[in-house]
N, CA, C and O atoms as a Maestro MAE file, in Angstrom:
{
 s_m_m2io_version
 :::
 2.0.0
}

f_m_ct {
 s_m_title
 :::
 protein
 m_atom[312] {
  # First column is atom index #
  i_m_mmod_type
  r_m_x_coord
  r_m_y_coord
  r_m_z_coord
  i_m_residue_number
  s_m_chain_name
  s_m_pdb_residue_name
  s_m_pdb_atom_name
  i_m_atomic_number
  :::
  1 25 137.681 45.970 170.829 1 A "UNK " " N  " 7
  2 3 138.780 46.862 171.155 1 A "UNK " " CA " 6
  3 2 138.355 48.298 170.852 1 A "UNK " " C  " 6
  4 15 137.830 48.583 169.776 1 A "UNK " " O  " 8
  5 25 138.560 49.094 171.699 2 A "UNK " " N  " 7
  6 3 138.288 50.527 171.989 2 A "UNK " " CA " 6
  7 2 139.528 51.296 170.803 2 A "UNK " " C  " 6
  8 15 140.572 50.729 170.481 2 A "UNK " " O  " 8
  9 25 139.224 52.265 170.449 3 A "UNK " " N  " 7
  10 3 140.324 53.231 169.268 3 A "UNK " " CA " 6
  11 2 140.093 54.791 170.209 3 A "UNK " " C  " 6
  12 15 139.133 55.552 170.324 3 A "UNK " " O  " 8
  13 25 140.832 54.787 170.507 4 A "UNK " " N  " 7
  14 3 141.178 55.972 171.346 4 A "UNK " " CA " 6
  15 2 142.139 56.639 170.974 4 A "UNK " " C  " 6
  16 15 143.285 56.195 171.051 4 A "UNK " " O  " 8
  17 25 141.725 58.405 170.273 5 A "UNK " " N  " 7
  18 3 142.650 59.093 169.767 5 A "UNK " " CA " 6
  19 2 142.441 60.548 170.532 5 A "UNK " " C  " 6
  20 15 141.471 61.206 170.908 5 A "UNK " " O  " 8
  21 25 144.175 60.719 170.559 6 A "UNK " " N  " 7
  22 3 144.629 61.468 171.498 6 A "UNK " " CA " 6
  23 2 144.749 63.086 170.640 6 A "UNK " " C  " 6
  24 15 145.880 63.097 170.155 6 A "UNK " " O  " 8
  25 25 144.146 64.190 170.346 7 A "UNK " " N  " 7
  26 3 144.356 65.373 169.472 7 A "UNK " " CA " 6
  27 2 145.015 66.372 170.642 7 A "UNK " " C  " 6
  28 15 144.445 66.896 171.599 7 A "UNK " " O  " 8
  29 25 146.545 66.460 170.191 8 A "UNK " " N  " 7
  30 3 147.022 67.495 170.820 8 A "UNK " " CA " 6
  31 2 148.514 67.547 169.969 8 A "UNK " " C  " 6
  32 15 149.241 66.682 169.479 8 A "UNK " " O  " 8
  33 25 148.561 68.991 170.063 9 A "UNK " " N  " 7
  34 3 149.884 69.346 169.323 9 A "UNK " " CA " 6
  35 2 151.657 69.516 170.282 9 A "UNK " " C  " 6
  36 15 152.682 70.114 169.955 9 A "UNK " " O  " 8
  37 25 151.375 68.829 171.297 10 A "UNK " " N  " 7
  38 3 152.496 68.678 172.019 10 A "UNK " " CA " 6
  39 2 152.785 69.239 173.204 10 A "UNK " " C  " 6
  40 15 153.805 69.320 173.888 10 A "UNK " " O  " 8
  41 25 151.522 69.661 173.319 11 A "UNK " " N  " 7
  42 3 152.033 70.748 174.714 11 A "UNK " " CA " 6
  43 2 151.947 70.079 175.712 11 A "UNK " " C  " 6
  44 15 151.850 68.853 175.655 11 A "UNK " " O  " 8
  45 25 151.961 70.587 176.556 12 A "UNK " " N  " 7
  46 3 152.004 70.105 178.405 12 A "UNK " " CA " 6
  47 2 150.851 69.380 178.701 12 A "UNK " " C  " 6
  48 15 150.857 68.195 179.036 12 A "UNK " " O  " 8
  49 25 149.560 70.296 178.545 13 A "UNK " " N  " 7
  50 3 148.078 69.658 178.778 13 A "UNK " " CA " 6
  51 2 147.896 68.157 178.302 13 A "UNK " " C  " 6
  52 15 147.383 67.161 178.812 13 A "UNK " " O  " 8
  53 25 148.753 68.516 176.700 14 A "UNK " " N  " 7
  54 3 148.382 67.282 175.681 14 A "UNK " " CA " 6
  55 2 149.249 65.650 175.834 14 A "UNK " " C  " 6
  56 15 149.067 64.512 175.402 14 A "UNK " " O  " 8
  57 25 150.451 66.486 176.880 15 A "UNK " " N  " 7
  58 3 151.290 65.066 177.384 15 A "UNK " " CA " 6
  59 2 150.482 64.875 178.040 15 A "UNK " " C  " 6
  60 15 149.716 64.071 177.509 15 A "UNK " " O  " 8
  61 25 150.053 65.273 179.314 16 A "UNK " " N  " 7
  62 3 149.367 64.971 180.781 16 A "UNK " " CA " 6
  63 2 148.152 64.014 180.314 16 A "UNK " " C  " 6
  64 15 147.677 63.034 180.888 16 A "UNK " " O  " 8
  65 25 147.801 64.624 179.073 17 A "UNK " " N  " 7
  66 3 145.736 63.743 179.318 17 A "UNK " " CA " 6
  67 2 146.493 62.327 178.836 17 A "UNK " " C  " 6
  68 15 146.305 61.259 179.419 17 A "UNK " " O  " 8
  69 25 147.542 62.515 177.468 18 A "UNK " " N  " 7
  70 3 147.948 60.701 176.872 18 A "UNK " " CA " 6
  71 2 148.732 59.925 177.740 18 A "UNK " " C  " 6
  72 15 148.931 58.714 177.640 18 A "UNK " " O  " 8
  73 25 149.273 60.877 178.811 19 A "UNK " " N  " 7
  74 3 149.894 59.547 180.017 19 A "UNK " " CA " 6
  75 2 148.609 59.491 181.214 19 A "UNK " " C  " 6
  76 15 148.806 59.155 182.382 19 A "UNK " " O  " 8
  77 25 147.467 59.835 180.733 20 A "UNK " " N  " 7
  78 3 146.377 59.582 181.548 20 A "UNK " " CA " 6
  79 2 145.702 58.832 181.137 20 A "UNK " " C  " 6
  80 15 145.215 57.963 181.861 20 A "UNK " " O  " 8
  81 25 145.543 58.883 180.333 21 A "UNK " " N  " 7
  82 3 144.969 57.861 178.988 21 A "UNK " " CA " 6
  83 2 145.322 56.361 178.953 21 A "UNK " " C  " 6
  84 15 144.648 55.348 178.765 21 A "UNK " " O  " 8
  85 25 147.040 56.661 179.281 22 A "UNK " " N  " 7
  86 3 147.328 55.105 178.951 22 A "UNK " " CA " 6
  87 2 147.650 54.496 180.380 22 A "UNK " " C  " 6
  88 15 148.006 53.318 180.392 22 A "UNK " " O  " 8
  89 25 147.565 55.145 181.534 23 A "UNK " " N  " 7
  90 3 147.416 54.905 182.831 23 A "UNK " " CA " 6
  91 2 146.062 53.950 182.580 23 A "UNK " " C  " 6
  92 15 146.028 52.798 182.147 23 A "UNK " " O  " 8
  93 25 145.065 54.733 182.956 24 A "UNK " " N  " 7
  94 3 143.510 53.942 183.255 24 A "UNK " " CA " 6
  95 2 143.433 53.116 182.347 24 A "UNK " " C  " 6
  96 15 142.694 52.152 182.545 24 A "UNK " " O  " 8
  97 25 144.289 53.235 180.841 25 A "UNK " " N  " 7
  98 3 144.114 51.522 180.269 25 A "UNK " " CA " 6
  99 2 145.022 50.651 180.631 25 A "UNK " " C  " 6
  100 15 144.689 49.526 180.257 25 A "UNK " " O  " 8
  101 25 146.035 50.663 181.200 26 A "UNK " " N  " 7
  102 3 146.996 49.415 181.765 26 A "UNK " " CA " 6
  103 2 146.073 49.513 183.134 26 A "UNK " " C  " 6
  104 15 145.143 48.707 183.183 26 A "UNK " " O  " 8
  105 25 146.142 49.908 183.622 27 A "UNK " " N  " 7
  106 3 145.720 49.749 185.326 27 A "UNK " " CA " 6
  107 2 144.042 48.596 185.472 27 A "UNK " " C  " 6
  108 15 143.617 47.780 186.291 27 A "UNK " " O  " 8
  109 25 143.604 49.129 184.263 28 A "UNK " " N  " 7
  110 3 142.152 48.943 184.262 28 A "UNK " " CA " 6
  111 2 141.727 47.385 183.110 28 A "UNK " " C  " 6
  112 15 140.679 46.787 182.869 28 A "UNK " " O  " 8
  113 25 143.278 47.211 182.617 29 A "UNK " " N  " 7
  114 3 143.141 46.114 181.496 29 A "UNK " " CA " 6
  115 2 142.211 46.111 180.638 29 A "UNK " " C  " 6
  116 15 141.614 45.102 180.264 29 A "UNK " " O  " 8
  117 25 141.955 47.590 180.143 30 A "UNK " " N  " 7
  118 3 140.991 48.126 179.179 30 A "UNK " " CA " 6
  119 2 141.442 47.560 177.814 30 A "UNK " " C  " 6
  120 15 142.535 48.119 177.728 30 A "UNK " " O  " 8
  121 25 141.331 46.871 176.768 31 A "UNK " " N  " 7
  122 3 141.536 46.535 175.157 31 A "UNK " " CA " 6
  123 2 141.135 47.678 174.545 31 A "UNK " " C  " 6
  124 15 139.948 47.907 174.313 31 A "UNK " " O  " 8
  125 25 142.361 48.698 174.154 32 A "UNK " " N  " 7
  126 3 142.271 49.397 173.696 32 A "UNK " " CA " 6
  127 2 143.398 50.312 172.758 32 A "UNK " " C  " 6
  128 15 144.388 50.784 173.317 32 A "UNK " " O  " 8
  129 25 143.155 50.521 171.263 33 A "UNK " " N  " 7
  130 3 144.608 50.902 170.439 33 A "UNK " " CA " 6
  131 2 144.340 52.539 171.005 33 A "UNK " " C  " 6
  132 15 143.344 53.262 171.021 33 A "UNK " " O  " 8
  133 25 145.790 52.713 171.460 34 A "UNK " " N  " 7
  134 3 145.826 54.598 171.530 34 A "UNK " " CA " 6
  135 2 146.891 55.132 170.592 34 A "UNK " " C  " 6
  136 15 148.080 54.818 170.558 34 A "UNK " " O  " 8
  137 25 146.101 56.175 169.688 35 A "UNK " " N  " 7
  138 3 146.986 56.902 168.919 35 A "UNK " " CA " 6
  139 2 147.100 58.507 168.882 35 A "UNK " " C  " 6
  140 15 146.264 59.179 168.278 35 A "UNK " " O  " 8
  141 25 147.965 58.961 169.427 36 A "UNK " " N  " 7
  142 3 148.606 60.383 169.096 36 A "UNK " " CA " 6
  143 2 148.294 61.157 168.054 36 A "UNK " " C  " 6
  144 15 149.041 60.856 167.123 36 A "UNK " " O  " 8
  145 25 147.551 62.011 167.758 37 A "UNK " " N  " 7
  146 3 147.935 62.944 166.429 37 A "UNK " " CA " 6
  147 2 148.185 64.318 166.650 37 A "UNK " " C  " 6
  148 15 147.162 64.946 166.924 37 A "UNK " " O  " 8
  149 25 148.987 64.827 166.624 38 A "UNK " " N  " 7
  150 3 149.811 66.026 166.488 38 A "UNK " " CA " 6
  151 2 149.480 67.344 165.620 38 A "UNK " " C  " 6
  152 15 149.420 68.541 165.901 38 A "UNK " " O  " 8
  153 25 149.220 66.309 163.988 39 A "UNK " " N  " 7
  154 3 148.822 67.017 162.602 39 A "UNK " " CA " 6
  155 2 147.761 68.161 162.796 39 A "UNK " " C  " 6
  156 15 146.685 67.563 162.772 39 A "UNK " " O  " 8
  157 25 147.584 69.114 162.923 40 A "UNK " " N  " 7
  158 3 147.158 70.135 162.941 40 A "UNK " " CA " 6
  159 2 145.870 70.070 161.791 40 A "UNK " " C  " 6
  160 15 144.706 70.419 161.991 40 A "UNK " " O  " 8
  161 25 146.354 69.608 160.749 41 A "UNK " " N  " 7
  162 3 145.223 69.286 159.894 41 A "UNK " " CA " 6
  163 2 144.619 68.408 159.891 41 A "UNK " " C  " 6
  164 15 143.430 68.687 159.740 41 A "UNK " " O  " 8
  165 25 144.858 67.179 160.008 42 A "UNK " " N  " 7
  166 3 144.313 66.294 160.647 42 A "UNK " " CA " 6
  167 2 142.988 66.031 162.422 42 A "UNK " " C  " 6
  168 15 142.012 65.315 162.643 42 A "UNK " " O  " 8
  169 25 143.723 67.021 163.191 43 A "UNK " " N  " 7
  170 3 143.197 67.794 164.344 43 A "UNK " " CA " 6
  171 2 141.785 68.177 163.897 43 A "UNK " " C  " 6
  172 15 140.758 67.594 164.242 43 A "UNK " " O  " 8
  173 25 141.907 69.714 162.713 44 A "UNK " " N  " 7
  174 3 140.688 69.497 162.196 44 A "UNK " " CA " 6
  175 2 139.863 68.859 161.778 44 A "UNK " " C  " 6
  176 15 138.653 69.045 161.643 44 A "UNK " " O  " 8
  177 25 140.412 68.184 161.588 45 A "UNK " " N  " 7
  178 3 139.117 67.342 160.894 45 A "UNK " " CA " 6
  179 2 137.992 66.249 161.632 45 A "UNK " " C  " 6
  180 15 137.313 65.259 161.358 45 A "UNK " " O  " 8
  181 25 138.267 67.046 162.609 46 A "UNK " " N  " 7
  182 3 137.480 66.426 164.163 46 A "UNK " " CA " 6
  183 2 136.679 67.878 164.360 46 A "UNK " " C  " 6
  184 15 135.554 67.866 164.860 46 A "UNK " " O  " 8
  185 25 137.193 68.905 164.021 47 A "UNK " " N  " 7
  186 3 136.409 69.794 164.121 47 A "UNK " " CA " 6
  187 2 136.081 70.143 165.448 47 A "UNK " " C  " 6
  188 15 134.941 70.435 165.808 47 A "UNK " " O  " 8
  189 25 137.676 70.095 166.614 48 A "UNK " " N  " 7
  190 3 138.070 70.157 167.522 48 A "UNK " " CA " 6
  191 2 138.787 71.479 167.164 48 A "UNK " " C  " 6
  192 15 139.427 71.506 166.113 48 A "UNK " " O  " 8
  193 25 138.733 72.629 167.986 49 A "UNK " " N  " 7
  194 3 139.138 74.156 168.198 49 A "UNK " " CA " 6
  195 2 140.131 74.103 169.047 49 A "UNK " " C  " 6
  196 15 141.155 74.739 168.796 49 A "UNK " " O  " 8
  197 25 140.009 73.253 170.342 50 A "UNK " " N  " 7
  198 3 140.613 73.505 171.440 50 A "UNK " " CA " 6
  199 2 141.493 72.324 172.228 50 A "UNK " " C  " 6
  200 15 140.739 71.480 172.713 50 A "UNK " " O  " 8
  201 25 142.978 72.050 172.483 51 A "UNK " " N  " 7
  202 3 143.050 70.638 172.390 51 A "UNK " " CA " 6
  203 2 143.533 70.992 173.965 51 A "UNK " " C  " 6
  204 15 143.820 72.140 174.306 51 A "UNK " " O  " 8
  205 25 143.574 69.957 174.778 52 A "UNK " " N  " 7
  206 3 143.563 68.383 173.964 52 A "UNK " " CA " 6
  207 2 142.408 67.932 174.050 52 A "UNK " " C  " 6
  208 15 141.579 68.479 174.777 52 A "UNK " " O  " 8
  209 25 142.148 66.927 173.379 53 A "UNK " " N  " 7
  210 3 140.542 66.394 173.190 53 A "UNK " " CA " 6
  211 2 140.887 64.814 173.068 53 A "UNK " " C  " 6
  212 15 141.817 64.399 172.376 53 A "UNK " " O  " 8
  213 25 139.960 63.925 173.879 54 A "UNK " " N  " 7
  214 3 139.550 62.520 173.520 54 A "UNK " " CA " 6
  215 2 138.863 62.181 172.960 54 A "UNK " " C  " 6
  216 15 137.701 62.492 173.219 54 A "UNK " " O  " 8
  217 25 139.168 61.300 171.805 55 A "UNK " " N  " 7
  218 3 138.153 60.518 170.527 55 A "UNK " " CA " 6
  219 2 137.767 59.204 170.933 55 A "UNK " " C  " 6
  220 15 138.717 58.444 170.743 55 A "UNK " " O  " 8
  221 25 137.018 58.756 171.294 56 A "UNK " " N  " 7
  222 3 137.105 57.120 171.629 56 A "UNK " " CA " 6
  223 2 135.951 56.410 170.740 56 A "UNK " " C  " 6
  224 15 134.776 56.553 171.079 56 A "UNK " " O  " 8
  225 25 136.249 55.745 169.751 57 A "UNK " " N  " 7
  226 3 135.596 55.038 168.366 57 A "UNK " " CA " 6
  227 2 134.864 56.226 167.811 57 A "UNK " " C  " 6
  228 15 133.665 56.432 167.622 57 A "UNK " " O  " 8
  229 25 136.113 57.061 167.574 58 A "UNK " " N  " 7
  230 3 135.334 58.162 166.588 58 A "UNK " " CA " 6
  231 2 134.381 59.102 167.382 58 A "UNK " " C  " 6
  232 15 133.929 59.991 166.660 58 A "UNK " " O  " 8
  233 25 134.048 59.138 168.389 59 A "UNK " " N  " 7
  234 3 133.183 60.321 168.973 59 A "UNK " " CA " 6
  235 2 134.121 61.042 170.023 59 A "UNK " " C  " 6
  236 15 134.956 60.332 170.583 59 A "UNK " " O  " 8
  237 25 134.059 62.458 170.358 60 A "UNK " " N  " 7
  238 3 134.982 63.111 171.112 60 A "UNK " " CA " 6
  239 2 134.149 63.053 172.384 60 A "UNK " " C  " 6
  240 15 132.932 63.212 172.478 60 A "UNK " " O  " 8
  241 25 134.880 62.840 173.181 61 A "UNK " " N  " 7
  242 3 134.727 62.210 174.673 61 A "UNK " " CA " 6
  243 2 135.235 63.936 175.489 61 A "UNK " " C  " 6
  244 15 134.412 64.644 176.070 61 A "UNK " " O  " 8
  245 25 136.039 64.132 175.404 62 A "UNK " " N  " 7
  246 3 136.554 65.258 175.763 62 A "UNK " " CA " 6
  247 2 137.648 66.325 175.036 62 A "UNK " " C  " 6
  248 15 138.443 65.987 174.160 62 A "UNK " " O  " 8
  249 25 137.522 67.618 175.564 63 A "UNK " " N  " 7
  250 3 138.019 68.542 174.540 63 A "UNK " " CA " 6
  251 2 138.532 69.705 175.090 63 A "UNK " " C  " 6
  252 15 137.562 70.152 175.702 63 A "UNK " " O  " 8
  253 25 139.648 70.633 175.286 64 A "UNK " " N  " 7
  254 3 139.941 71.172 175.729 64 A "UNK " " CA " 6
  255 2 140.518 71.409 177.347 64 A "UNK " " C  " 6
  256 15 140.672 72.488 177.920 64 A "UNK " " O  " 8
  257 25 140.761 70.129 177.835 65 A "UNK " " N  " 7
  258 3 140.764 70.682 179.269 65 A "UNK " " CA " 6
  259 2 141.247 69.218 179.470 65 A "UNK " " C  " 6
  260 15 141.127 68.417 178.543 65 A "UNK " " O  " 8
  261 25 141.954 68.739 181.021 66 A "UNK " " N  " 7
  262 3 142.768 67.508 181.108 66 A "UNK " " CA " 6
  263 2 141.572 67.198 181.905 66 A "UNK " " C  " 6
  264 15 141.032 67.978 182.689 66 A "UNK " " O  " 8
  265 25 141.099 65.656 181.567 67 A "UNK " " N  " 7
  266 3 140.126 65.633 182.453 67 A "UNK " " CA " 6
  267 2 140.853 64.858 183.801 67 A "UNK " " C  " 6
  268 15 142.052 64.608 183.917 67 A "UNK " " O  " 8
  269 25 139.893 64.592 184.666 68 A "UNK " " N  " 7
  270 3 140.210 63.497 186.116 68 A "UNK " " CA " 6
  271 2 140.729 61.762 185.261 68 A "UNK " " C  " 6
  272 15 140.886 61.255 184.151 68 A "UNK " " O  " 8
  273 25 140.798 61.504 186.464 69 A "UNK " " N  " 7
  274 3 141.308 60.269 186.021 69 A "UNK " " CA " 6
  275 2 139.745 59.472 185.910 69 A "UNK " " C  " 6
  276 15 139.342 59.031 184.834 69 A "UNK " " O  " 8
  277 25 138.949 59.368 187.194 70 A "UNK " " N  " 7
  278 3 137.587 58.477 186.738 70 A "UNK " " CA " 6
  279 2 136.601 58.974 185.638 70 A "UNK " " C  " 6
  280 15 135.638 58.365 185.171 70 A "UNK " " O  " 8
  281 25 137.264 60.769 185.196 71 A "UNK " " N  " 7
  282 3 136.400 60.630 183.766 71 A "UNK " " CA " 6
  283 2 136.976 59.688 182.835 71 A "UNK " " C  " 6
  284 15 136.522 58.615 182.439 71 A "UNK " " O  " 8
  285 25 137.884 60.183 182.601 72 A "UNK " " N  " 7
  286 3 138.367 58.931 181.770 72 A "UNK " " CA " 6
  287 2 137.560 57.310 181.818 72 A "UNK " " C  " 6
  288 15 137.019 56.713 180.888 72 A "UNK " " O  " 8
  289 25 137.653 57.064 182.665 73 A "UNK " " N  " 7
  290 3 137.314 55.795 182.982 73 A "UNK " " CA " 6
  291 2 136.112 55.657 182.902 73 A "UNK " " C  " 6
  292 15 135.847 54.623 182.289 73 A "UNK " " O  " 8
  293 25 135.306 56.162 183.203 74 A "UNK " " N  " 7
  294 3 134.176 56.534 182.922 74 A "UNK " " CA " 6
  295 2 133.647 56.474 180.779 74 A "UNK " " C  " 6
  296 15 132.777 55.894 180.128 74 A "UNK " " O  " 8
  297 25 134.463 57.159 180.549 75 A "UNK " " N  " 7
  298 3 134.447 56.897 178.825 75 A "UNK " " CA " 6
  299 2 134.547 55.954 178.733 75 A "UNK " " C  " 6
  300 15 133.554 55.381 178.285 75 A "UNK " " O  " 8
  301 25 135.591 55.214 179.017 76 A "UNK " " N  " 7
  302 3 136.441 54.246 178.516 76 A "UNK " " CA " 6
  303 2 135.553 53.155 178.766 76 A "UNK " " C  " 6
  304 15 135.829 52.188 178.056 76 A "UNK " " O  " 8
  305 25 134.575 52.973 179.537 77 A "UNK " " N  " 7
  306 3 134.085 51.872 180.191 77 A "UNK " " CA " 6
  307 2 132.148 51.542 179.864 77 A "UNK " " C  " 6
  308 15 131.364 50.627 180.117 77 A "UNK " " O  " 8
  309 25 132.070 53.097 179.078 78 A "UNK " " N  " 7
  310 3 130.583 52.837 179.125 78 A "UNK " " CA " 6
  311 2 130.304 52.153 177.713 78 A "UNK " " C  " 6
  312 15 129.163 51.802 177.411 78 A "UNK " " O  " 8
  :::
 }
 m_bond[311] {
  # First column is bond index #
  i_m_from
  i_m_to
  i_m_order
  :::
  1 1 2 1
  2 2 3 1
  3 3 4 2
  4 3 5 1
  5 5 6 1
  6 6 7 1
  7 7 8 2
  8 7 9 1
  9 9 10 1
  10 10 11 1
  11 11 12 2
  12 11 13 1
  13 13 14 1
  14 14 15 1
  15 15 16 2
  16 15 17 1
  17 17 18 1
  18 18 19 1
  19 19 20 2
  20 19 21 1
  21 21 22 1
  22 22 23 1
  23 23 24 2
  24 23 25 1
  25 25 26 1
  26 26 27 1
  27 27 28 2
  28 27 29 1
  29 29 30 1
  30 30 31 1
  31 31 32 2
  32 31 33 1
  33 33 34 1
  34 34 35 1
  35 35 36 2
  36 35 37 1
  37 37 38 1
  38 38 39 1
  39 39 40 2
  40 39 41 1
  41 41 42 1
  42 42 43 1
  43 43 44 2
  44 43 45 1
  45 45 46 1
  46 46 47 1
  47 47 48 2
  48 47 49 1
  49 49 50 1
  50 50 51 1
  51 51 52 2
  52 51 53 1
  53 53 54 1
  54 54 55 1
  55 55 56 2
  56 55 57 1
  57 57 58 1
  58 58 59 1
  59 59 60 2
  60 59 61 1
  61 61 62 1
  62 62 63 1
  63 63 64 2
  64 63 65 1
  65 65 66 1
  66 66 67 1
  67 67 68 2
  68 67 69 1
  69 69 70 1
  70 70 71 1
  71 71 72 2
  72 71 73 1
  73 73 74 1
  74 74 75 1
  75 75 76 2
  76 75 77 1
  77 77 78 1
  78 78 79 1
  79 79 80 2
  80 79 81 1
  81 81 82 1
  82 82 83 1
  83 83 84 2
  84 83 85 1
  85 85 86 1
  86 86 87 1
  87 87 88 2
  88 87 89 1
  89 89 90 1
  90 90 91 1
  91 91 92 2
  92 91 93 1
  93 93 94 1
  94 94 95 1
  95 95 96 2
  96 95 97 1
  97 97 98 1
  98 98 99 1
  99 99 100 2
  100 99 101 1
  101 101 102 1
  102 102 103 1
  103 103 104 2
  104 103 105 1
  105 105 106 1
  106 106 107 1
  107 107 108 2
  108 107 109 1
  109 109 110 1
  110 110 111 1
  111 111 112 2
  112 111 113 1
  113 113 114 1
  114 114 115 1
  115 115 116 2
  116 115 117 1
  117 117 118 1
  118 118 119 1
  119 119 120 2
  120 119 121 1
  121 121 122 1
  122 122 123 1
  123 123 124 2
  124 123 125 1
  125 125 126 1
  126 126 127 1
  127 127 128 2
  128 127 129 1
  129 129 130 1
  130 130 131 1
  131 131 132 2
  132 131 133 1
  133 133 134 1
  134 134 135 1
  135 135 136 2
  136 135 137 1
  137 137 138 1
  138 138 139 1
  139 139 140 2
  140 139 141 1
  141 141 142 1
  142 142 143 1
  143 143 144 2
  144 143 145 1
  145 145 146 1
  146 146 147 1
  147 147 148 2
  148 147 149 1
  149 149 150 1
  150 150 151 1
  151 151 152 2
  152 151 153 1
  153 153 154 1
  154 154 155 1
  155 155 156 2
  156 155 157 1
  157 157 158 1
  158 158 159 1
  159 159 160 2
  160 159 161 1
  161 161 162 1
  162 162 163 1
  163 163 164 2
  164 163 165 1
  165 165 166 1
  166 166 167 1
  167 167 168 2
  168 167 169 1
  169 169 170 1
  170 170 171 1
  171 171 172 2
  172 171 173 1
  173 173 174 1
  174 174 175 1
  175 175 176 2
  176 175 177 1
  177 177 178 1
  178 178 179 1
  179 179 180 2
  180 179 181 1
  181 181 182 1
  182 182 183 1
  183 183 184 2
  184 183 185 1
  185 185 186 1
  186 186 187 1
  187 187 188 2
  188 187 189 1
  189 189 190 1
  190 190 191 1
  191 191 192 2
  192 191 193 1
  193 193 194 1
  194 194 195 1
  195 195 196 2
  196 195 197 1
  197 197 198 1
  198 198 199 1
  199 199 200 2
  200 199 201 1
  201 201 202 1
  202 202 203 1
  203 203 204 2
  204 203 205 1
  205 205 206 1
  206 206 207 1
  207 207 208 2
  208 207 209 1
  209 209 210 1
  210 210 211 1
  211 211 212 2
  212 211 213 1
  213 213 214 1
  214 214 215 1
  215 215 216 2
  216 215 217 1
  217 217 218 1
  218 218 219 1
  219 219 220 2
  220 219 221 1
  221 221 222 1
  222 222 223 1
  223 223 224 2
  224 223 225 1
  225 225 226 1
  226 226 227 1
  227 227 228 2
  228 227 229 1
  229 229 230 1
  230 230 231 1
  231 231 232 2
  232 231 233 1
  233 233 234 1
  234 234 235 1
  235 235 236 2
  236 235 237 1
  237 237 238 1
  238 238 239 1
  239 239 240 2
  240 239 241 1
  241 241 242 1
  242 242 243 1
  243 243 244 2
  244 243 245 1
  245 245 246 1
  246 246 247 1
  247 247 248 2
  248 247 249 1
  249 249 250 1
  250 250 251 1
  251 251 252 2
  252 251 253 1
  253 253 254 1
  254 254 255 1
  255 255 256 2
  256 255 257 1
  257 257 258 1
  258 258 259 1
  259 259 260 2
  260 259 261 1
  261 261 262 1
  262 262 263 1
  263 263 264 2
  264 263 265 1
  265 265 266 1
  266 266 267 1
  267 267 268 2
  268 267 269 1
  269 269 270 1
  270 270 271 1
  271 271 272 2
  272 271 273 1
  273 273 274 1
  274 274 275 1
  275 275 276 2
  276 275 277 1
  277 277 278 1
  278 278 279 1
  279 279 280 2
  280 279 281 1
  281 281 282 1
  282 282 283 1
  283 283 284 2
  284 283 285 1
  285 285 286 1
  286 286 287 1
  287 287 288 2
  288 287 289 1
  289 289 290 1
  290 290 291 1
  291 291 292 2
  292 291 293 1
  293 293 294 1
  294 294 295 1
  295 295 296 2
  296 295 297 1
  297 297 298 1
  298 298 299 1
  299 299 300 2
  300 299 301 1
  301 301 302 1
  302 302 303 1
  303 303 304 2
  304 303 305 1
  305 305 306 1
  306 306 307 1
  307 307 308 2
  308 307 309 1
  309 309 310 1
  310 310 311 1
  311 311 312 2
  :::
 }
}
């Protein structure tokens, strides 16, 4: 099972990538826990500047910017 964490503090960008997120894993029947973090301090500690950003088992996949849908999938899958 994939751990896929979502770093964004609520904004628009940061809804769009986690209902993108959990799109390509239902659609794709990906096994995978997705979690939200918001915490600002926590955020840091990814040592992420710019959100929203994808973590997937601890490595950031993407950062700042909403990606496509087959990037995603693309992470999610390699």
């Amino acid at each position: 099972m994939k751990t896929i964490k979502i770093l964004g503090t609520g904004c628009s960008k940061c809804k769009a990538v986690t209902d993108l997120v959990q799109n390509v894993v239902s659609e794709n029947n990906i096994d995978a826990h997705i979690e939200k973090i918001e915490d600002i301090a926590e955020i840091m500690t990814f040592n992420v500047m710019s959100t929203p950003a994808i973590v997937i088992d601890g490595v950031i996949g993407i950062k700042g910017r909403v990606p496509s849908k087959n990037e995603v999938y693309e992470l999610l899958t390699k």
